[in-house]
Structure formats: C-alpha cells, structure tokens
C-alpha positions as CSV (number, residue, x, y, z in Angstrom):
1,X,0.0,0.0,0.0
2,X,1.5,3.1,-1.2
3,X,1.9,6.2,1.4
4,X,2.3,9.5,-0.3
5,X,3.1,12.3,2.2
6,X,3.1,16.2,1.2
7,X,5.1,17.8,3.8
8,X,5.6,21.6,4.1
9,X,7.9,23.2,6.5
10,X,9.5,26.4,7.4
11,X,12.9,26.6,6.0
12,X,15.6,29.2,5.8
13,X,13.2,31.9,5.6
14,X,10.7,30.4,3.0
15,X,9.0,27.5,2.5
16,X,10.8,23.8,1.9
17,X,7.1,21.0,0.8
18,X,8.6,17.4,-0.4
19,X,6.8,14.7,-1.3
20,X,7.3,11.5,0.7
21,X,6.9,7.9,-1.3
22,X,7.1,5.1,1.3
23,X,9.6,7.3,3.2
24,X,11.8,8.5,-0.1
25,X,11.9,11.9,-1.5
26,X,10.5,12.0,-5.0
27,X,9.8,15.8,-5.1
28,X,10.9,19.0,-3.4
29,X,10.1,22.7,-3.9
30,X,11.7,25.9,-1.9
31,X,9.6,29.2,-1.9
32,X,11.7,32.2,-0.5
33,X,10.0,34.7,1.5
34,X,9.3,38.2,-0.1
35,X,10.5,37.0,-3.0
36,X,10.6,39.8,-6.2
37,X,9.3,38.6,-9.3
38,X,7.5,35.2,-9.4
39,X,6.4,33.1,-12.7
40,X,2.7,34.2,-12.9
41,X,3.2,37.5,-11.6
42,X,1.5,40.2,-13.6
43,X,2.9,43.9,-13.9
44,X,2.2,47.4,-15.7
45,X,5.6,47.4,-17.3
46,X,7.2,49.9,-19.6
47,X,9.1,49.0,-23.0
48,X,13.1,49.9,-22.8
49,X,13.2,49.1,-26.3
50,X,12.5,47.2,-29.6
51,X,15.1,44.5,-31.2
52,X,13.7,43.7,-34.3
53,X,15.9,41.4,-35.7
54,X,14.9,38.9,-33.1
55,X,11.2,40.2,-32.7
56,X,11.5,41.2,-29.1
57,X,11.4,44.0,-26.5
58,X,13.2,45.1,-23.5
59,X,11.1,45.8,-20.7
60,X,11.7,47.0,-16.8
61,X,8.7,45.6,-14.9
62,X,10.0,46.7,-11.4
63,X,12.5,49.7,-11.4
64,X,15.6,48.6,-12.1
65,X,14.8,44.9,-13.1
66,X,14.6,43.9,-16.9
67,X,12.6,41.4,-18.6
68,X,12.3,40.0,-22.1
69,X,9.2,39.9,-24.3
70,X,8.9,38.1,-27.3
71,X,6.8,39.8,-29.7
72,X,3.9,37.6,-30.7
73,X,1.7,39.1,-33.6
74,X,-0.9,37.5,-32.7
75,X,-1.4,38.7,-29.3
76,X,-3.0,42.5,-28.7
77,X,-1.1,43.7,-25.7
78,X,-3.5,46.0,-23.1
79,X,-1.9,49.2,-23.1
80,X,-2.0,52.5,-20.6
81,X,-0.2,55.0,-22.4
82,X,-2.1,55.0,-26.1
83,X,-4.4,53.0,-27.9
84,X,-3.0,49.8,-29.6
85,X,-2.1,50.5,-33.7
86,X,-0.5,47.2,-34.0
87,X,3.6,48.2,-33.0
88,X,5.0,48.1,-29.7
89,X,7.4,51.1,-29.1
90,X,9.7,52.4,-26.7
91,X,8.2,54.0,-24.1
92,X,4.8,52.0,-24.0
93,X,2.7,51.2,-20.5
94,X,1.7,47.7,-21.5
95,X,0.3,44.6,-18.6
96,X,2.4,41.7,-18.9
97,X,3.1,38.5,-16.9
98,X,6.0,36.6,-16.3
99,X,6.3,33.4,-17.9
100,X,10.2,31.8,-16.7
101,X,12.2,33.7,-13.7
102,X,15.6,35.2,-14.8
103,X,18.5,32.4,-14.5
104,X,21.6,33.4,-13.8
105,X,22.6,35.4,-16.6
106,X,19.3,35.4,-18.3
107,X,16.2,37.9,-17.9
108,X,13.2,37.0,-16.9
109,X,11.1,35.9,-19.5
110,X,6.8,37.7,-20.3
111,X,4.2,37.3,-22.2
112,X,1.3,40.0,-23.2
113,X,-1.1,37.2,-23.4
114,X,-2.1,36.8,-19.5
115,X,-3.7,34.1,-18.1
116,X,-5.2,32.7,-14.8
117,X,-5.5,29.4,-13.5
118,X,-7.5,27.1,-11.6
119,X,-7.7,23.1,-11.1
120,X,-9.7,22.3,-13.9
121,X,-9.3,25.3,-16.4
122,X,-6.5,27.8,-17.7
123,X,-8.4,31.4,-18.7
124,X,-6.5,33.6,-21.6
125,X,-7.3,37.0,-22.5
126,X,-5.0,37.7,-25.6
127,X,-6.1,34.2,-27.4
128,X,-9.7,33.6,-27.6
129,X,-9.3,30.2,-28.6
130,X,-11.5,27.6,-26.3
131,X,-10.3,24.1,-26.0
132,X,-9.4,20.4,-24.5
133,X,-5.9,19.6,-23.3
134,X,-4.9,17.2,-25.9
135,X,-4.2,14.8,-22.8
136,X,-7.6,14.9,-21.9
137,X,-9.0,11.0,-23.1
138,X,-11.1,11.4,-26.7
139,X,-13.9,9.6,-24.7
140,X,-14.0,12.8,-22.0
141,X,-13.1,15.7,-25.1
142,X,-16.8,16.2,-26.4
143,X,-18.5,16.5,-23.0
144,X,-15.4,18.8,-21.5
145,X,-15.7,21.0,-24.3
146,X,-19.5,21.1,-24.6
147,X,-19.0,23.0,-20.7
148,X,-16.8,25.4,-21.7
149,X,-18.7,29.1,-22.4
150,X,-19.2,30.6,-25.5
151,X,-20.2,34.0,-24.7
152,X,-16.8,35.4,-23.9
153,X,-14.2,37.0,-25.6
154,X,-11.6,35.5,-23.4
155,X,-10.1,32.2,-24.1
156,X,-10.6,28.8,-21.9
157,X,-8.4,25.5,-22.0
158,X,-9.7,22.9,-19.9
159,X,-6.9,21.3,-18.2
160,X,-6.2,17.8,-17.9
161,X,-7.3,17.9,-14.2
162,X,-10.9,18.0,-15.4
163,X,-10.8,14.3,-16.7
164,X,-10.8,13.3,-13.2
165,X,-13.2,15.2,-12.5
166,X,-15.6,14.1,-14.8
167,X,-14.9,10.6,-14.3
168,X,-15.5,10.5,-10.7
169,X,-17.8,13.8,-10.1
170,X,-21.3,13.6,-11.5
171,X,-21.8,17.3,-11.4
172,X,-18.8,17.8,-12.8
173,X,-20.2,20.2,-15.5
174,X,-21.8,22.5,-12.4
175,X,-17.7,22.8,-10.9
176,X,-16.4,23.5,-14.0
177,X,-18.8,26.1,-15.0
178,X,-18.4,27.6,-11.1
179,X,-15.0,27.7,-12.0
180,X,-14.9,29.3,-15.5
181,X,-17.1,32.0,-13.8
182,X,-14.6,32.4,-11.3
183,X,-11.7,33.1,-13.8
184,X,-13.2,35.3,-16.1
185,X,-14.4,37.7,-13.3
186,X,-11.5,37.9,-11.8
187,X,-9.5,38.1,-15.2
188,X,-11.9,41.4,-15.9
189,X,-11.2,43.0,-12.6
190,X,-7.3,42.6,-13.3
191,X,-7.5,44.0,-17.0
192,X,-9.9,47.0,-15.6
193,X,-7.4,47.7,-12.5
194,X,-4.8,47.7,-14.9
195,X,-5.5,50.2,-16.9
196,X,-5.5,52.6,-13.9
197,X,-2.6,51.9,-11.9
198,X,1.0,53.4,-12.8
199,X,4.3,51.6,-14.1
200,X,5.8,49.0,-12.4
201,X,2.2,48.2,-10.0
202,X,1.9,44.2,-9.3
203,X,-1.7,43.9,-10.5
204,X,-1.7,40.0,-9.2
205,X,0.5,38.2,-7.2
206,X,0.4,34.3,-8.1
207,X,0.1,32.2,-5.7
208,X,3.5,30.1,-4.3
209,X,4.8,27.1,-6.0
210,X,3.8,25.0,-3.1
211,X,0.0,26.0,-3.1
212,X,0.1,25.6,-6.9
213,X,1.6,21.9,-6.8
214,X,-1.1,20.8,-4.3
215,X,-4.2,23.2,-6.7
216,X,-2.6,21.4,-9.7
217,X,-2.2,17.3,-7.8
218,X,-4.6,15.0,-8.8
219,X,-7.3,14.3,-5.8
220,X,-5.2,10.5,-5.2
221,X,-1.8,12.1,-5.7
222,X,-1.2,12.7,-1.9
223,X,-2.6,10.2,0.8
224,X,-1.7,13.5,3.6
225,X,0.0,16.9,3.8
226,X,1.1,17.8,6.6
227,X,2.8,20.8,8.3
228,X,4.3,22.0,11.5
229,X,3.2,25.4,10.9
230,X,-0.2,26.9,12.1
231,X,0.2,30.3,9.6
232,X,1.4,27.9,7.0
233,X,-2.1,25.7,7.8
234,X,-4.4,28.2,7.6
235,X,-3.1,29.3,4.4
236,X,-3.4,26.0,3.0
237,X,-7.0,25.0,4.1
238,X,-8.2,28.3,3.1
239,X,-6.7,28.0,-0.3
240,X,-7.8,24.4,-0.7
241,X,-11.4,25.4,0.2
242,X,-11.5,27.3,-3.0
243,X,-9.4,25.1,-4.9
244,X,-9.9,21.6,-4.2
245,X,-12.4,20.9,-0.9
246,X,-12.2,17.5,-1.5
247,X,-8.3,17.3,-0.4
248,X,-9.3,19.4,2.8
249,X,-9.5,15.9,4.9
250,X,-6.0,15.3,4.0
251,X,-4.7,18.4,5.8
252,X,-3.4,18.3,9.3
253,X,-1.3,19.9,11.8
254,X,2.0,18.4,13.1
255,X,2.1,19.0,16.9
256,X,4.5,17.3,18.5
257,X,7.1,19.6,20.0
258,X,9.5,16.8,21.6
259,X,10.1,15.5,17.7
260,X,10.3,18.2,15.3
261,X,9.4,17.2,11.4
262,X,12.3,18.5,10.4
263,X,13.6,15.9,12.6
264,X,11.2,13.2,12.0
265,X,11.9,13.4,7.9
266,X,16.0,14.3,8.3
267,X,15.6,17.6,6.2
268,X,18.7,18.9,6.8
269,X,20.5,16.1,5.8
270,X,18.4,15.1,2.6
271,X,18.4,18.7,1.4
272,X,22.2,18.9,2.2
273,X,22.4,15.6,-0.3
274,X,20.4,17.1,-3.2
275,X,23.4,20.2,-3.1
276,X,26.8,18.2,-3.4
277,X,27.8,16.4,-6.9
278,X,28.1,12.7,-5.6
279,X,25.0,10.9,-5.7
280,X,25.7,6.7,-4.2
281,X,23.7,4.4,-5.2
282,X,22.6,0.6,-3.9
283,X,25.3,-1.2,-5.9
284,X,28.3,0.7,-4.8
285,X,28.2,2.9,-8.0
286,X,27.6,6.4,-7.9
287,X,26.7,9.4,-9.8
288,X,28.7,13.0,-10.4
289,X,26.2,15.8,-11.0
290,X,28.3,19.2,-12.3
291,X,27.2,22.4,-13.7
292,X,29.0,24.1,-16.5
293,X,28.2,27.8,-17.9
294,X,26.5,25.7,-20.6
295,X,24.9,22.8,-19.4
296,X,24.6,20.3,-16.4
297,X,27.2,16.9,-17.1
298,X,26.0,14.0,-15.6
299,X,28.7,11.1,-15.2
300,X,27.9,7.1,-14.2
301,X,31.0,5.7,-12.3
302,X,31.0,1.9,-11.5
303,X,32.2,2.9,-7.8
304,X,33.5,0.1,-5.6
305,X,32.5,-2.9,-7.2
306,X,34.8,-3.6,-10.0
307,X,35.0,-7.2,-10.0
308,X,32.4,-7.3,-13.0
309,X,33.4,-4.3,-14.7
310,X,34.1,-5.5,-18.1
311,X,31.0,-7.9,-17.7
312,X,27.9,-6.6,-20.2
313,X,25.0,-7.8,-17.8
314,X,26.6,-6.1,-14.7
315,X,27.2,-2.6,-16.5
316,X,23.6,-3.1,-18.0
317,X,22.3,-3.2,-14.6
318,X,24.5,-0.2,-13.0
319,X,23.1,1.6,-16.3
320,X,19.7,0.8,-15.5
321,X,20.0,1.2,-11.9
322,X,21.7,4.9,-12.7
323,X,18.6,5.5,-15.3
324,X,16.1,5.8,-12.4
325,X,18.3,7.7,-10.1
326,X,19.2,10.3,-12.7
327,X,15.7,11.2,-13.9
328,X,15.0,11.5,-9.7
329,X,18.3,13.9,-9.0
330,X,17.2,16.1,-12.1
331,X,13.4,16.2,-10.7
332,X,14.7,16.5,-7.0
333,X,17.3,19.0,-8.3
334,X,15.4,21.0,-10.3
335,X,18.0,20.8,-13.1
336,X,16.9,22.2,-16.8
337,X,18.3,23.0,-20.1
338,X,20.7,20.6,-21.8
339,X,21.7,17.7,-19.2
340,X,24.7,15.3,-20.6
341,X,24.8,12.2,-19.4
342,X,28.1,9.5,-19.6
343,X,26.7,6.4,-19.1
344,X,29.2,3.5,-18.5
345,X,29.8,2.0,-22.3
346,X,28.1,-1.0,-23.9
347,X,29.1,-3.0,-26.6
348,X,25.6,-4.1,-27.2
349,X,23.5,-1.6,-29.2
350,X,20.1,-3.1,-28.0
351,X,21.0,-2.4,-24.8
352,X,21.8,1.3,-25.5
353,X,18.3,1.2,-27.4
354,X,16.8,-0.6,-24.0
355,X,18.1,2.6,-21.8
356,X,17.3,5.1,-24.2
357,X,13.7,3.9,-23.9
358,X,13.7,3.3,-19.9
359,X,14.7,7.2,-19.8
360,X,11.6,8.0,-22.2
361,X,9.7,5.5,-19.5
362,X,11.0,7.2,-16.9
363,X,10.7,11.0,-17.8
364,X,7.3,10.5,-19.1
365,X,6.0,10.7,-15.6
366,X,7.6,14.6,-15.2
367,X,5.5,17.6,-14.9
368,X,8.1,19.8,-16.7
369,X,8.6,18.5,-20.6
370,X,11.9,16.6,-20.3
371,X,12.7,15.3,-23.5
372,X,15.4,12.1,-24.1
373,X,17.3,13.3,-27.2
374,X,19.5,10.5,-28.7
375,X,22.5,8.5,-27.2
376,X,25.6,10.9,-29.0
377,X,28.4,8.6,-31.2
378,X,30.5,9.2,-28.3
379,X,27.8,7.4,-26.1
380,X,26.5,10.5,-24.4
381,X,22.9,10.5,-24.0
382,X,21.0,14.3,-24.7
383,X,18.4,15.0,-22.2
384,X,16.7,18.6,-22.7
385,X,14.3,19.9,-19.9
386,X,12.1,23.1,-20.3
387,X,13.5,25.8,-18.2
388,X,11.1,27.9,-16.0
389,X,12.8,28.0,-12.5
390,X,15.7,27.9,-10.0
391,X,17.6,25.1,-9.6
392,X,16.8,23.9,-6.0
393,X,20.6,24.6,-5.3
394,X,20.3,28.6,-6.9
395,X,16.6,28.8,-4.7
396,X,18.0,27.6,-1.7
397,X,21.0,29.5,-1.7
C-alpha cells in the first residue's frame, strides 16, 4: 500500500514542501520569502526598447529589473499609455506576466497574453481560442468541451485535471462552470485595474509554487499533507477550500514539539544531499552531478564494485539502476536546459536502445517536458528539460 506524504515546512526563511513515497523523497520545492518577481506574476511594465531582428522588447517591470518579451503578432497587448495600432514602441505602458524567472545570466522571460489558472481550467485574454488539453481522453473531449462558455471574448483550455473530475464527479459540469465564472471575473477585474494603476504596479501576485503543486495534484496524488506550521495551515485549508475541498481531509497539523518534522523526515540532511555532486547508489556505484556555464554533465562511475566491470550484464544493470536515479536527482534538483549524461559504455546496441527507452519511460512521468534526445556517437545521452525555475541549489541559496 502506497503512502504519499506532502510535507511543508519552514525553512531558511521560506518555505521547503517534499513529497514522501514510502519514506523516499520523490519531489521538493523551496519558496523564498518576499521573494521579487515570481512566474505568474502580472505587472504594468514599460518598454526599454525594440530588437527587431529577433522580434522582441526590453522591458523594466520593477524599477531597475529587466525582462524580455517576445513579440507575438498574434497577441493585442492592453496598453495604458495609447491605444493599440499594432507596434510596440519604446516607451509603451503595457500589462504583462511573467512566464520563466531570470536564471543566472538570463532575464526574466513575459508574455502579453495573460492568463489565470484554476484546477480544472486555464483562462486567456489575448487568445480567444476555447479548447481540451490534448491529454484529456477522446472519450471525455466532447462532453469537457461542450461546458466550456461561449459567450466570452476571453479564451478557456480545460486542463487535464478535469478528466478526473468528470470521471468521478457527476456534477462535474456545475464545478467546471463555477470555476470558469470564477476566472473570467477575476481576469476582468485585473484588465480594468490595470489600466489605472502606474508603471511598475503588481496587478496580481500568483500564488507560491507550493499551493500551486497541491491546486494542480490529482485528488489521489497525496494520501496527507502535513505541516508544522499553524500560519502555514491556515493558508493552506483556506486555499484548498476554494481550490480543491475535497483534499481538505487530507490536511493536518503536526504537533508534536519533543520530535520536530524537520527531525522526523532528516531535512537537513536530505536537502544537504540534493546540493553536493556525488549521488551513491545501492550497488556501490555512484553518480557525479556538475554544472558548467552551458549545461549540467552528468557522469555514471562503476564505484567500488569492480569485479564485474568489463561484464555486459553487470554494467547493464549499473546503467539501468543509474537510469532511475538520474531522472529523480534532475526532478529533485530542479535541473533544466541541456543535461549530458556518460553512461558506462556498452558494446551491445540493444542495450543502449533498452536505456534510451527506460529514460523515455521514466521522464514520461515529469511535470516539466523533459525530453530524451538520442545517445551521442561518443555514447553520451542528450536530455533537454524546459527551463522555468531555479535550480533547487540557486533557490536555496
């Protein structure tokens, strides 16, 4: 019987939630305090200036802090300073939101085309389009979409989320609807705000990673969540009460003050092991996790069991046994971009084909696209992962 454990603690003046599988780590998330600039946040910014060569704008959306903003055709940006003739200039007063936080040397990355989302639905207000997540089931598609309003302007994609929804909920289409009607109010109120407030106002603060994660979980994704924190568990049952009221009976409050959870789960020392390069594993072998300015370079050592080394079988099984581990460090880690990975060499090409397609297996089951490239003629395997926050290392410290 499986035991899955969301536990949310204060840590280092934010917030640390992980996700406990049968008392192993699958998942973690920081959330500094009074944090500047979050992915979702909306702002009145003002345009720097124009790059057209690359189709893009320089923007400062708090004073002194730049962003970039692709310039999508297709998208009419709300703006404060002058009515919309199809250019954005230097100068401009337009609402945007963030999409990805600045990394490292990189600015943060916005959109014009806002949105706002709930559990079951994502509302739009520069794309009108009204849809199904293509991951929904085709047997669910007609009777999702068939919910969704017509009568606004504003665009609606039903998230996957809702196919749970419907199968187990028989007035599902009454929650969706309460839920739409939610979105779109609250989408007007920010556009209408908006267009009154000054450069550089935060016209909606999205909510932290950690209440997103549990608004976004599936409602048999967790068996508890726990925390240690009264502030921190009023926050959450109020949030779940408008998100998600069916996960309120998972939600308690850890009391006992002779055995602290950061105790009771080691956090200390499991964080301290997701921060340093060597990662052991069962058989003796062990992993070397490095960042360069390009990319993160993963290498597979056979450790202290050498007596099979030149054995297919055995370095299969390290391989496979490394497999798993990797695609949890890079999860746990938070790692993204272009991730390198030296396995230890076959000579059989079936078995490079075998652990190509375990990685696919594996990073199938990741919430950020992760993408298994090809194994490289110098046996290096390309792994690409979408980039939209922190590295836990970069967050924590």
């Amino acid at each position: 019987m499986s035991d899955n454990r969301l536990v949310l603690t204060n840590y280092k003046h934010g917030v640390l939630s992980f996700l406990m599988q049968n008392n192993r780590m699958e998942s973690v998330s920081f959330c500094k305090e009074h944090k500047e600039g979050d992915i979702g946040n909306i702002y009145v910014a003002k345009v720097i200036n124009i790059v057209p060569n690359i189709n893009a704008a320089f923007i400062y959306y708090q004073p002194n802090m730049r962003g970039y903003l692709p310039i999508n055709p297709h998208y009419t940006p709300i703006m404060l300073n002058r009515t919309y003739d199809g250019r954005i200039l230097a100068g401009d007063e337009i609402i945007v939101q963030m999409e990805k936080e600045a990394i490292r040397t990189k600015d943060a990355v916005f959109t014009v085309n806002l949105s706002l989302s709930g559990k079951y639905c994502v509302v739009t207000n520069a794309n009108s389009k009204k849809s199904v997540s293509n991951k929904v089931s085709k047997n669910y598609k007609n009777a999702l979409q068939q919910t969704i309003p017509a009568d606004t302007e504003l665009g609606i994609i039903v998230r996957t989320n809702a196919q749970q929804l419907i199968e187990t909920t028989p007035e599902y289409a009454e929650i969706l609807q309460k839920e739409y009607q939610m979105l779109i109010d609250q989408m007007y109120r920010l556009i209408h705000d908006g267009t009154h407030r000054t450069c550089y106002s935060l016209l909606y603060k999205a909510p932290d990673a950690y209440l997103t994660d549990i608004r976004d979980a599936y409602f048999d994704e967790y068996d508890s969540i726990i925390t240690d924190d009264r502030q921190l568990y009023d926050q959450l049952s109020d949030f779940l009460q408008i998100y998600s009221p069916k996960m309120l009976s998972m939600l308690s409050l850890y009391k006992d003050e002779s055995y602290p959870l950061r105790k009771l789960y080691s956090i200390d020392t499991k964080i301290q092991e997701l921060l340093v390069p060597r990662v052991w594993l069962k058989s003796g072998a062990y992993l070397v996790i490095e960042q360069t300015e390009a990319m993160y370079v993963i290498d597979v050592n056979s450790g202290k069991n050498n007596t099979n080394k030149n054995n297919d079988e055995y370095i299969w099984q390290i391989n496979a046994e490394a497999a798993r581990e990797i695609i949890r460090q890079i999860t746990l880690r938070n790692l993204s971009g272009i991730i390198m990975v030296d396995f230890i060499n076959m000579e059989s090409q079936e078995r490079n084909e075998r652990l190509l397609d375990e990685l696919r297996h594996l990073a199938h089951n990741d919430r950020i696209l992760t993408t298994i490239v090809d194994m490289t003629p110098l046996g290096l395997v390309e792994i690409t992962r979408k980039k939209t926050k922190k590295a836990l290392k970069e967050q924590i410290n």
